[in-house]
N, C-alpha and C positions, 0 to 999 in steps of 0.2 A: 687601267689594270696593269699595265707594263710598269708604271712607276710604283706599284704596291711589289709586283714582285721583284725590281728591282731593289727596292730598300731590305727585304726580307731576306735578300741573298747578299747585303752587303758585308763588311766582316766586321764595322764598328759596331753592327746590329748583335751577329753573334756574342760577341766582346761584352755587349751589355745584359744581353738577356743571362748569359753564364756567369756575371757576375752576380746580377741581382738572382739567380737563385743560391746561390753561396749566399748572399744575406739572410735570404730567408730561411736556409737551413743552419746558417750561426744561430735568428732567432727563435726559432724552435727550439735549440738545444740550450739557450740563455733560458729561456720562458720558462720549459718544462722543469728548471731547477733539477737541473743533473747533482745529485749529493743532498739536493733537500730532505726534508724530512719525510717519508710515505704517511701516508694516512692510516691509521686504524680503524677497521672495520670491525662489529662484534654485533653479536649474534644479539636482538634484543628479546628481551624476557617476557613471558606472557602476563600480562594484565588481567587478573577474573572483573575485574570491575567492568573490564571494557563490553561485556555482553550484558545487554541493559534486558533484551526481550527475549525469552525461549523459545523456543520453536513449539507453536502452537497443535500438540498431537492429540489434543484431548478429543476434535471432531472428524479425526479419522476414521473412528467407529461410526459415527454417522454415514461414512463416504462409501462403504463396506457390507451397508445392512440390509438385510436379505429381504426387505422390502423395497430396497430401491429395484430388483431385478425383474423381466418378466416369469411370470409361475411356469409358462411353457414356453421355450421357444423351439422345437423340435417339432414337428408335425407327424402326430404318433402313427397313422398309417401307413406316411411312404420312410417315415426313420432319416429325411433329408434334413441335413444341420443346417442349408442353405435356405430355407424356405422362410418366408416371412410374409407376417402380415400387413408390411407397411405397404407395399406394393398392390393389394388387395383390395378393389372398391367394397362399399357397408354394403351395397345390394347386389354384389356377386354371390356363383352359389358357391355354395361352404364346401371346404374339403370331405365332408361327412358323404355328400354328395356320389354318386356315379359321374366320372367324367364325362365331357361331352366324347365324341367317337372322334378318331383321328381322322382329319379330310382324304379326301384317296389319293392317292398318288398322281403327277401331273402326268397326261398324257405328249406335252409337247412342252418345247422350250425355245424364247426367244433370240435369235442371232441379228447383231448389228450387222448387213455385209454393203460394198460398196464396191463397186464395179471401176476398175481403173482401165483397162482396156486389154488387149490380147498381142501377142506377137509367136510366129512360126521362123523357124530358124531351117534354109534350106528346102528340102521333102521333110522335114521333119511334123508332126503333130502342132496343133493350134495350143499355147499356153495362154493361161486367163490371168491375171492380174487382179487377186482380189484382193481386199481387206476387211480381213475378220475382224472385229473390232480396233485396236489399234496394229494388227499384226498385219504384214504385207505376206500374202501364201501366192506362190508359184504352181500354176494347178492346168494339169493337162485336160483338155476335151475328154469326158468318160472318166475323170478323176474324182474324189472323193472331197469339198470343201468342208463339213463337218457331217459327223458320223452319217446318215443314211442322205443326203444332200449332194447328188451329183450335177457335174457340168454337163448341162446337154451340147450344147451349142457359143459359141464364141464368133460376134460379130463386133463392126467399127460400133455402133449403137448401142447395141444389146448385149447380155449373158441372158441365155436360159436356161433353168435350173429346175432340175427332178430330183424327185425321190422316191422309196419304193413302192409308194402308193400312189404313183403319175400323178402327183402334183404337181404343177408347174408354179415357176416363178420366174419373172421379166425383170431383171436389174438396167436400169438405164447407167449409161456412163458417168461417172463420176457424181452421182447420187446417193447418200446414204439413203439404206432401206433394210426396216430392222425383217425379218422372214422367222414365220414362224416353222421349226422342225421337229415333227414329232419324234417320238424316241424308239428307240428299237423293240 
């Protein structure tokens, strides 16, 4: 490596390299014929001959015709432009129909929760370390983990967990465990 950059900083080196681009910008300016003649450019003329096939528009009317369409696509009782019957099985029942009744509403809903463990800072209250699904909640003894879901209790083991209808729930340490909560 020393003898590369040795030859590179020598000054017969420079000497040569700055000469041979002086060569090659003599040949450039020899080549490109400085004073030659320019070339004439001109616009060429159109050819009708040159279009052999026409543009075939005679079956566009075919492409257009009020029988390729469906006769209804509007579902005349609810007026929705989005409804269709591609999505519809042959022995479901028909819009004509009374809908079925809508399911009732859920009374409960399910929580991933996972118990990481608890730490008190001083006299201060017991905090619980949980995870709401991927969320880590900082949550005091007698605090709220989601809407009617309290911490009863905080041990090395255990969380246990109430709600307003004394349900209890036992989370072991670092176990996921989905809890059902019902809703207010």
């Amino acid at each position: 490596m020393g003898k590369l950059s040795e030859t590179l900083r020598s000054r017969w080196f420079s000497t040569c390299l700055h000469l041979a681009l002086w060569v090659l910008l003599l040949l450039a300016v020899i080549g490109s014929g400085v004073g030659a003649r320019v070339l004439q450019f001109q616009e060429a003329g159109g050819n009708p001959a040159a279009v052999t096939n026409p543009v075939p528009v005679a079956k566009l009317k075919l492409l257009f015709a009020v029988n390729n369409f469906p006769k209804s696509v509007v579902n005349p009782a609810t007026l929705n432009l989005f409804s269709t019957p591609y999505f519809i099985p042959h022995n479901a029942v028909t819009p004509s129909t009374t809908p079925a009744p809508a399911p009732p509403p859920p009374t409960t809903w399910k929580v991933e929760l996972t118990y990481q463990g608890y730490y008190r800072s001083g006299d201060g209250p017991k905090y619980a370390l949980v995870r709401v699904g991927e969320k880590l909640l900082n949550i005091p003894v007698g605090g709220i983990v989601v809407t009617n879901l309290l911490v009863l209790d905080a041990s090395v083991q255990n969380l246990t967990l109430t709600n307003t209808a004394m349900q209890t729930n036992i989370l072991a340490l670092n176990a996921k465990q989905i809890v059902e909560v019902p809703l207010k």
